[in-house]
C-alpha positions as CSV (number, residue, x, y, z in Angstrom):
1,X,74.4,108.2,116.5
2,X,77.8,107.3,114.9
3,X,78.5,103.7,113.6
4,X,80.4,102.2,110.6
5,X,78.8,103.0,107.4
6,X,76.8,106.0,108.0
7,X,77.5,109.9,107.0
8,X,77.3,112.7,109.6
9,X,75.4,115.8,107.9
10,X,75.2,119.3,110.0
11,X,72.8,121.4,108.2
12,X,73.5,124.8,108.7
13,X,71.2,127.6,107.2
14,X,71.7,131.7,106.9
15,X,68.7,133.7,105.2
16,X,69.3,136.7,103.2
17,X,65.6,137.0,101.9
18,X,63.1,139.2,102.9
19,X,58.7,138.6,103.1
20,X,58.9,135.1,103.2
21,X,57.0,133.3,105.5
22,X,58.6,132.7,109.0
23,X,59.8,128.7,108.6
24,X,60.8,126.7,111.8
25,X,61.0,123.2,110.6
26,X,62.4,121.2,107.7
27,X,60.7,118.8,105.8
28,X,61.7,115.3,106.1
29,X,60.4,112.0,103.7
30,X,61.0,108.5,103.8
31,X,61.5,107.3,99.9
32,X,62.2,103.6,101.1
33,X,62.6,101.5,103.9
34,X,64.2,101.9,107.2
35,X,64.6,105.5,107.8
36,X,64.3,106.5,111.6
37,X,64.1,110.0,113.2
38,X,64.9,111.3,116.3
39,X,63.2,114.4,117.5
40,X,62.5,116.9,120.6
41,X,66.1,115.6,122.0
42,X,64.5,112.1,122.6
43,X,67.7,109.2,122.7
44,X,66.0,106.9,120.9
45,X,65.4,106.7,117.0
46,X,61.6,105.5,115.9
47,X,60.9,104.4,112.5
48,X,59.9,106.7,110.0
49,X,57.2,104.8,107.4
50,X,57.9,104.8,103.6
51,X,55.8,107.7,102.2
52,X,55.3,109.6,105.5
53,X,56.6,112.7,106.3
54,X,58.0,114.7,109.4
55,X,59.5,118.3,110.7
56,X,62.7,118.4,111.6
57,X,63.8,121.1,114.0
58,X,67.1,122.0,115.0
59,X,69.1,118.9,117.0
60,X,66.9,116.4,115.4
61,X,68.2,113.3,113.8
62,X,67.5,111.7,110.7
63,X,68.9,107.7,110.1
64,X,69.0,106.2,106.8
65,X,70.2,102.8,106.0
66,X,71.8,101.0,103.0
67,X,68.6,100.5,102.1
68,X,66.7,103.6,102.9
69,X,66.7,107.0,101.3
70,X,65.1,110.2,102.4
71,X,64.5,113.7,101.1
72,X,64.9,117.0,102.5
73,X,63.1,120.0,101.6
74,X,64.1,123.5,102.2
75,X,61.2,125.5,101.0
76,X,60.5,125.1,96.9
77,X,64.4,126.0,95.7
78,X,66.7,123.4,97.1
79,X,65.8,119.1,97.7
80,X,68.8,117.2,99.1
81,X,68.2,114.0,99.0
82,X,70.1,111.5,101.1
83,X,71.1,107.2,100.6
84,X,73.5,104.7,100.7
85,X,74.3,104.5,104.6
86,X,73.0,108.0,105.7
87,X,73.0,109.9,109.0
88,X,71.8,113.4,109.3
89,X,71.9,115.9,112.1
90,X,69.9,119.3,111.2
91,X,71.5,122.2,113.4
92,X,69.8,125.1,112.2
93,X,66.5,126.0,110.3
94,X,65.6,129.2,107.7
95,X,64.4,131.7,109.6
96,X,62.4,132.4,105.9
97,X,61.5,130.6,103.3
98,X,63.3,133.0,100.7
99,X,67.0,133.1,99.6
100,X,67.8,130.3,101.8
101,X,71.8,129.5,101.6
102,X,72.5,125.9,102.9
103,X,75.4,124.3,104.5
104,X,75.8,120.3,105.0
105,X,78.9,118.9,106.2
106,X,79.4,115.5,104.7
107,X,81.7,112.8,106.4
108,X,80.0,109.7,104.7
109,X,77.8,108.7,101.9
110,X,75.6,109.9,99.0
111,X,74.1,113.5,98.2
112,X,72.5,114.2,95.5
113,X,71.4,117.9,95.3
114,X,69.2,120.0,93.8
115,X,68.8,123.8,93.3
116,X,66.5,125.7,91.7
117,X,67.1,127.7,88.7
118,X,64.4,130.7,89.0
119,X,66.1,131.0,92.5
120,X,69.3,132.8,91.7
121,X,70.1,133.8,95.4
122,X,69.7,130.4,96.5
123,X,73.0,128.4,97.3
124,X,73.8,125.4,99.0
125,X,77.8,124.5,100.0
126,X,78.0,120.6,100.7
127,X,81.6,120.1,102.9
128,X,83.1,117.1,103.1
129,X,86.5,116.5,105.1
130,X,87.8,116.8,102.0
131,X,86.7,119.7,100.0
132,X,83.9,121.4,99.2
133,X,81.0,121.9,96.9
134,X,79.7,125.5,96.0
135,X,76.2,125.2,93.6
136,X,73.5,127.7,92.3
137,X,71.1,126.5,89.9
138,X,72.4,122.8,89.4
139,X,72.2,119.3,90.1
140,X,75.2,117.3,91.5
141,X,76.0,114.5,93.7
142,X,79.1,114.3,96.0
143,X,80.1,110.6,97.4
144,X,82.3,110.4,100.5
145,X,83.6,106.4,100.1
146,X,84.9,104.4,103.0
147,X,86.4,101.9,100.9
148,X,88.9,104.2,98.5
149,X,89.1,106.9,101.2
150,X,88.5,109.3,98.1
151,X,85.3,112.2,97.9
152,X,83.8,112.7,94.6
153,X,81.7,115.6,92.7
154,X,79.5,114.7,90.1
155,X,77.9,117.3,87.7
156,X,74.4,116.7,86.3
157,X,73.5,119.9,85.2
158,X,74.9,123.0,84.8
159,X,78.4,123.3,87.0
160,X,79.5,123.5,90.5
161,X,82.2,124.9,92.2
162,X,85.1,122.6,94.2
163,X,87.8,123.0,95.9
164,X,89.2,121.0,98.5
165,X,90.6,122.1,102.0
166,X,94.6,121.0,101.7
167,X,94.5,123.7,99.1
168,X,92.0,126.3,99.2
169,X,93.1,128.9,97.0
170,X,92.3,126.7,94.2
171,X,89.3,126.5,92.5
172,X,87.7,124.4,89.6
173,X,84.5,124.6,87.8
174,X,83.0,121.1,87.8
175,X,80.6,120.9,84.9
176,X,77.8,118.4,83.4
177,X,79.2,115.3,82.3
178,X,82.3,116.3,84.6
179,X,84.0,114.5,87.3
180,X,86.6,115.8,90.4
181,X,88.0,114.0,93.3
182,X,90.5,114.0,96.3
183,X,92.1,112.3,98.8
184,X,93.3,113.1,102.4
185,X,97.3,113.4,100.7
186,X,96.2,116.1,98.6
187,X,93.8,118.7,96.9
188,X,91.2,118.2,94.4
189,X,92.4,116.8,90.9
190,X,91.4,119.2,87.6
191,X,87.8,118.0,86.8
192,X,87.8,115.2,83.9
193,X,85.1,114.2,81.3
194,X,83.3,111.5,81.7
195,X,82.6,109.8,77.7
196,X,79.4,108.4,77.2
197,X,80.5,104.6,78.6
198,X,82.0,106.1,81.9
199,X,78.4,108.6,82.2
200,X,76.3,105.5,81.5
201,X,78.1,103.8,84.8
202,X,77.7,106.6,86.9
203,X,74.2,106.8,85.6
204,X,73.6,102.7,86.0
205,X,75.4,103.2,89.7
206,X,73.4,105.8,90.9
207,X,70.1,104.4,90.2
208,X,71.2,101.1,92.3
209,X,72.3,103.3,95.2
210,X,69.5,105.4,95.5
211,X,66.7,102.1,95.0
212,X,68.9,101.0,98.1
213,X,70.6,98.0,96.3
214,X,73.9,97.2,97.3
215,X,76.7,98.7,95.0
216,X,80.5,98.8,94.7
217,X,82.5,101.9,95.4
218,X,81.6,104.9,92.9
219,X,85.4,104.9,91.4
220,X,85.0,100.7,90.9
221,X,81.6,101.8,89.1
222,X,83.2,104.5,87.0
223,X,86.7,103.9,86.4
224,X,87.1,100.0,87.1
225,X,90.1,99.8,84.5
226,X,92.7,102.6,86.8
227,X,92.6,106.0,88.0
228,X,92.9,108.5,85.2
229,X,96.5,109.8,84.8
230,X,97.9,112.8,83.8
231,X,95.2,115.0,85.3
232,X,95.5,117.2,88.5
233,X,98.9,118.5,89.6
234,X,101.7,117.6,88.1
235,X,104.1,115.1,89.2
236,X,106.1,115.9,91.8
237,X,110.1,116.6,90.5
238,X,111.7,115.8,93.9
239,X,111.9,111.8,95.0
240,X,113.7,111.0,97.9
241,X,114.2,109.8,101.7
242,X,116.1,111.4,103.7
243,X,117.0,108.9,107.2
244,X,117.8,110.8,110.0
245,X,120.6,108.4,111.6
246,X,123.0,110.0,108.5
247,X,122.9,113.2,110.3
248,X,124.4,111.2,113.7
249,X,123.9,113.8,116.3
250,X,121.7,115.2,118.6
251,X,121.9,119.1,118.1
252,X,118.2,119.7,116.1
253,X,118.2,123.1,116.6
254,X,119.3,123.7,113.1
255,X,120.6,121.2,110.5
256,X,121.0,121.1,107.0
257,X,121.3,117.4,105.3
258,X,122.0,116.6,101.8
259,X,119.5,115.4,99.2
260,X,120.9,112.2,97.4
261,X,122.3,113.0,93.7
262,X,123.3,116.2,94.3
263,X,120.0,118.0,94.6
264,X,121.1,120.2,97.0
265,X,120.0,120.2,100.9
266,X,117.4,120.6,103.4
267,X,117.7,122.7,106.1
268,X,115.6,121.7,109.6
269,X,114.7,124.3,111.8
270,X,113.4,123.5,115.0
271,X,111.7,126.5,116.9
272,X,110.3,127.0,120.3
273,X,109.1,124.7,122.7
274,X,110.9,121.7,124.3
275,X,113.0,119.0,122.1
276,X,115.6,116.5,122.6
277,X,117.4,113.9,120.6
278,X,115.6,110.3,121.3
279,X,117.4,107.0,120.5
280,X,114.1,105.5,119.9
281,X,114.8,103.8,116.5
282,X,118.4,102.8,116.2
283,X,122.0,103.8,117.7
284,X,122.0,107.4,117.3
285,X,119.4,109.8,118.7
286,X,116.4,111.0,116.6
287,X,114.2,114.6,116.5
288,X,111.7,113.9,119.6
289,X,109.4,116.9,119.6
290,X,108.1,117.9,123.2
291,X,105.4,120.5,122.3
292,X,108.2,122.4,119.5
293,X,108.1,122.8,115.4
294,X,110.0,120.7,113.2
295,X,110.3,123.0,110.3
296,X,111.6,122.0,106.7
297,X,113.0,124.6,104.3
298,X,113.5,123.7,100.5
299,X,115.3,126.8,98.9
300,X,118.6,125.5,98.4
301,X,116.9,122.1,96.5
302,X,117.8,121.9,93.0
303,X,114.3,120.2,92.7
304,X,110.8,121.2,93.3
305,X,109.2,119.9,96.7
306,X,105.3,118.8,96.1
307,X,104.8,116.2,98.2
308,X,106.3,115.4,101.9
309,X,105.4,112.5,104.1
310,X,106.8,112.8,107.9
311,X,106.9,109.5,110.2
312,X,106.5,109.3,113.8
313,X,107.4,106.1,115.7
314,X,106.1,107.6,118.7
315,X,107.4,105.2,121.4
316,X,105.8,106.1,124.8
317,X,108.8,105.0,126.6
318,X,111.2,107.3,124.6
319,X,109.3,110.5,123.8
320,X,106.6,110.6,127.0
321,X,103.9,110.6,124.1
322,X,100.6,111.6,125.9
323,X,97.4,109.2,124.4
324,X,95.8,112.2,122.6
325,X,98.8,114.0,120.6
326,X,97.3,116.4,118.3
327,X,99.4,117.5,115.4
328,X,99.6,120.2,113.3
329,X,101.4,119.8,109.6
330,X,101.2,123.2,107.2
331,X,102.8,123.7,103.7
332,X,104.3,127.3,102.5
333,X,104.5,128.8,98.9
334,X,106.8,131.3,97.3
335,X,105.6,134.2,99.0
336,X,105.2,132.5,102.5
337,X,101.8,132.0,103.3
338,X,100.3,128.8,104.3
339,X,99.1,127.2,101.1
340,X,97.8,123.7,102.3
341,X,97.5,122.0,105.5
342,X,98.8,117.7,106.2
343,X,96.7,115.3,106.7
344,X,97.3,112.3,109.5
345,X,97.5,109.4,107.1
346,X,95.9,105.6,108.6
347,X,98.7,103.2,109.7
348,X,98.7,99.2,109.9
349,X,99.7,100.0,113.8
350,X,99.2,103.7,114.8
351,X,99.5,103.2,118.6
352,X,103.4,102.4,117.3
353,X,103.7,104.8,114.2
354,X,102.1,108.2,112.7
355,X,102.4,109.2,109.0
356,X,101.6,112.8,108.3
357,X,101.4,113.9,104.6
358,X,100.7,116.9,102.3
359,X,100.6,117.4,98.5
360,X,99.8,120.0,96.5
361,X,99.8,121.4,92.8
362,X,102.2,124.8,93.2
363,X,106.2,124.2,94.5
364,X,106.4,124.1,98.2
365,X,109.4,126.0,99.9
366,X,108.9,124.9,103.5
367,X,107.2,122.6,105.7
368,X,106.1,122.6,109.3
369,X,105.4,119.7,111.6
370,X,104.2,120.9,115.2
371,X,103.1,118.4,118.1
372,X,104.2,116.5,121.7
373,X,106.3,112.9,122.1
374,X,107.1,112.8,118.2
375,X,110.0,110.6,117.2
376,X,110.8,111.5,113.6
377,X,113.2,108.8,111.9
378,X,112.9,109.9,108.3
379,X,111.0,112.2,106.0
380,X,109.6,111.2,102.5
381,X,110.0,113.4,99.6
382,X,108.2,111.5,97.2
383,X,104.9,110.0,96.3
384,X,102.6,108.7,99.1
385,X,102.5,105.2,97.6
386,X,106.7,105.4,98.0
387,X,106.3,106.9,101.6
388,X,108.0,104.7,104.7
389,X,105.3,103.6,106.6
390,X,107.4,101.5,108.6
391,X,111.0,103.5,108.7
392,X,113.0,99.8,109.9
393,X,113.5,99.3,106.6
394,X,115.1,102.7,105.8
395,X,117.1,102.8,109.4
396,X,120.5,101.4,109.8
């Protein structure tokens, strides 16, 4: 069951343990109002009363509304307990009740989680598309909000683990009284503290959400005077468009253009598979990618690359662009390994133009963009906020 406003969880469990009791079902309760369930592979969802109780086996459903909130047990160490728009799927149960280690993928909602201390083999890791959350022996609640696109972690007690997916080799410890986010353009920003007004909104906002009263987005709730600055990775050093009309011809097989100010150049590399030069954006012809790797290299830059933002006007008529064009954006570091993966960022129009992004904390030295029917008129160098969603205004 998918629909606006809801969170997917996939409950995968692993067991490590050893005597316990042979467990095939998890416990399910309805805290409030309109919870439904669907079991035994049945299509439709049937109400689940406030109070009541049910086992959930694996493929079985559990719906909660804006108004509804249910809790999940997984023997006596770990209670997740799920609100505000939820949708769960359970796809595996503990063989034993004993050193259970939990899984849930995330896509949309609230999560508050519990683990307890006297376990210290149990774990639970909450994934969102974002990032994820590592906790043994804690409380924390992860929000996944539609409205600022953002994922939050929440300590309550003790500290958590997080680290988000466009840069996994990053870790941060996400303590009591702490706060960490991300977005799709980049990794997880450096935990903050929360002082005592900020903790009381949280607190005041989580209350509301869980007693299924309507409530503003988290970051409104916490931070309604700005994002925090200065925390996270630094700013990025390089700024800058680059259009690719400048270059004015059609031979993409390897090109070096200039950075503005004297920054040095970029050198694009395109490796093997099928391309072509496009006129699909102004008089001269463009990169079109037919299946082949735009890549980006930033050595000979006077600056340091963080941030890169790639447009696509992908014109069926010019590039053959087939109706599902997956695309594949990667970031390098010093030592050439893949350090963070892009991100396909939401457009006013994207049946007329893609944006793909990726950010990340340590220097980048290359970029690679790989996909079909891609007509690239310009790349961004510079914050997302700056990057040319609509690349008429940089052509010529």
């Amino acid at each position: 069951m998918l629909r606006v406003g809801t969170m997917m969880l996939c409950i995968g469990l692993l067991l490590a343990g050893c005597g316990g009791r042979r467990s095939e079902t998890v416990k399910a309760e309805a805290e409030l109002d309109a919870v439904t369930v669907r079991t035994g592979g049945n299509r439709a969802f049937q109400p689940l009363a406030t109070s009541a109780t049910t086992d959930l086996r694996t493929g079985d459903q559990l719906d909660v509304s804006a108004s509804g909130r249910a809790l999940l047990r997984f023997g006596d160490a770990i209670t997740l307990e799920v609100f505000r728009d939820g949708d769960l799927a359970l796809k595996s149960v503990p063989v034993r009740d004993s050193d259970p280690v939990v899984t849930v993928l995330l896509s949309f909602g609230a999560l508050f989680g519990r683990v307890d201390q006297a376990a210290a083999t149990s774990r639970v890791s909450v994934q969102t598309n974002l990032l994820e959350v590592v906790s043994t022996g804690t409380e924390f609640l992860v929000v996944s909000e539609a409205g600022s696109g953002r994922d939050w972690v929440f300590g309550f007690k003790d500290s958590v683990r997080v680290h988000s997916w466009n840069e996994p080799q990053v870790e941060w410890s996400v303590g009591a009284g702490q706060a960490s986010w991300t977005d799709p353009s980049g990794p997880a920003n450096e935990p903050v503290t929360l002082g005592e007004e900020r903790w009381a909104r949280l607190l005041a906002w989580y209350r509301s959400a869980r007693a299924g009263s309507t409530v503003q987005d988290v970051q409104e709730a916490v931070f309604p005077d700005g994002m925090p600055g200065a925390t996270g990775s630094a700013a990025p050093d390089c700024n800058f468009v680059l259009n690719f009309q400048d270059a004015q011809t059609d031979d993409w097989s390897k090109f070096r253009m200039p950075a503005p100010a004297g920054e040095g150049y970029v050198v694009f590399t395109l490796g093997e598979g099928q391309y072509a030069g496009a006129y699909c954006g102004g008089n001269f012809p463009l990169p079109a990618l037919y299946g082949a790797t735009l890549r980006m290299e930033f050595s000979s830059l006077k600056c340091q690359m963080r941030q890169v933002s790639i447009v696509s006007f992908n014109p069926v008529a010019a590039t053959g662009a087939p109706q599902d064009n997956p695309v594949q954006m990667a970031g390098y570091g010093a030592d050439g390994a893949q350090v963070a993966r892009g991100s396909e960022i939401d457009t006013d129009n994207p049946a007329v133009k893609r944006l793909f992004a990726v950010r990340v904390r340590q220097p980048l030295t290359a970029v690679a963009l790989t996909g079909s029917g891609l007509c690239i008129p310009c790349v961004s160098f510079g914050p997302l906020d700056a990057a040319p969603y609509d690349c008429s205004a940089v052509l010529r």
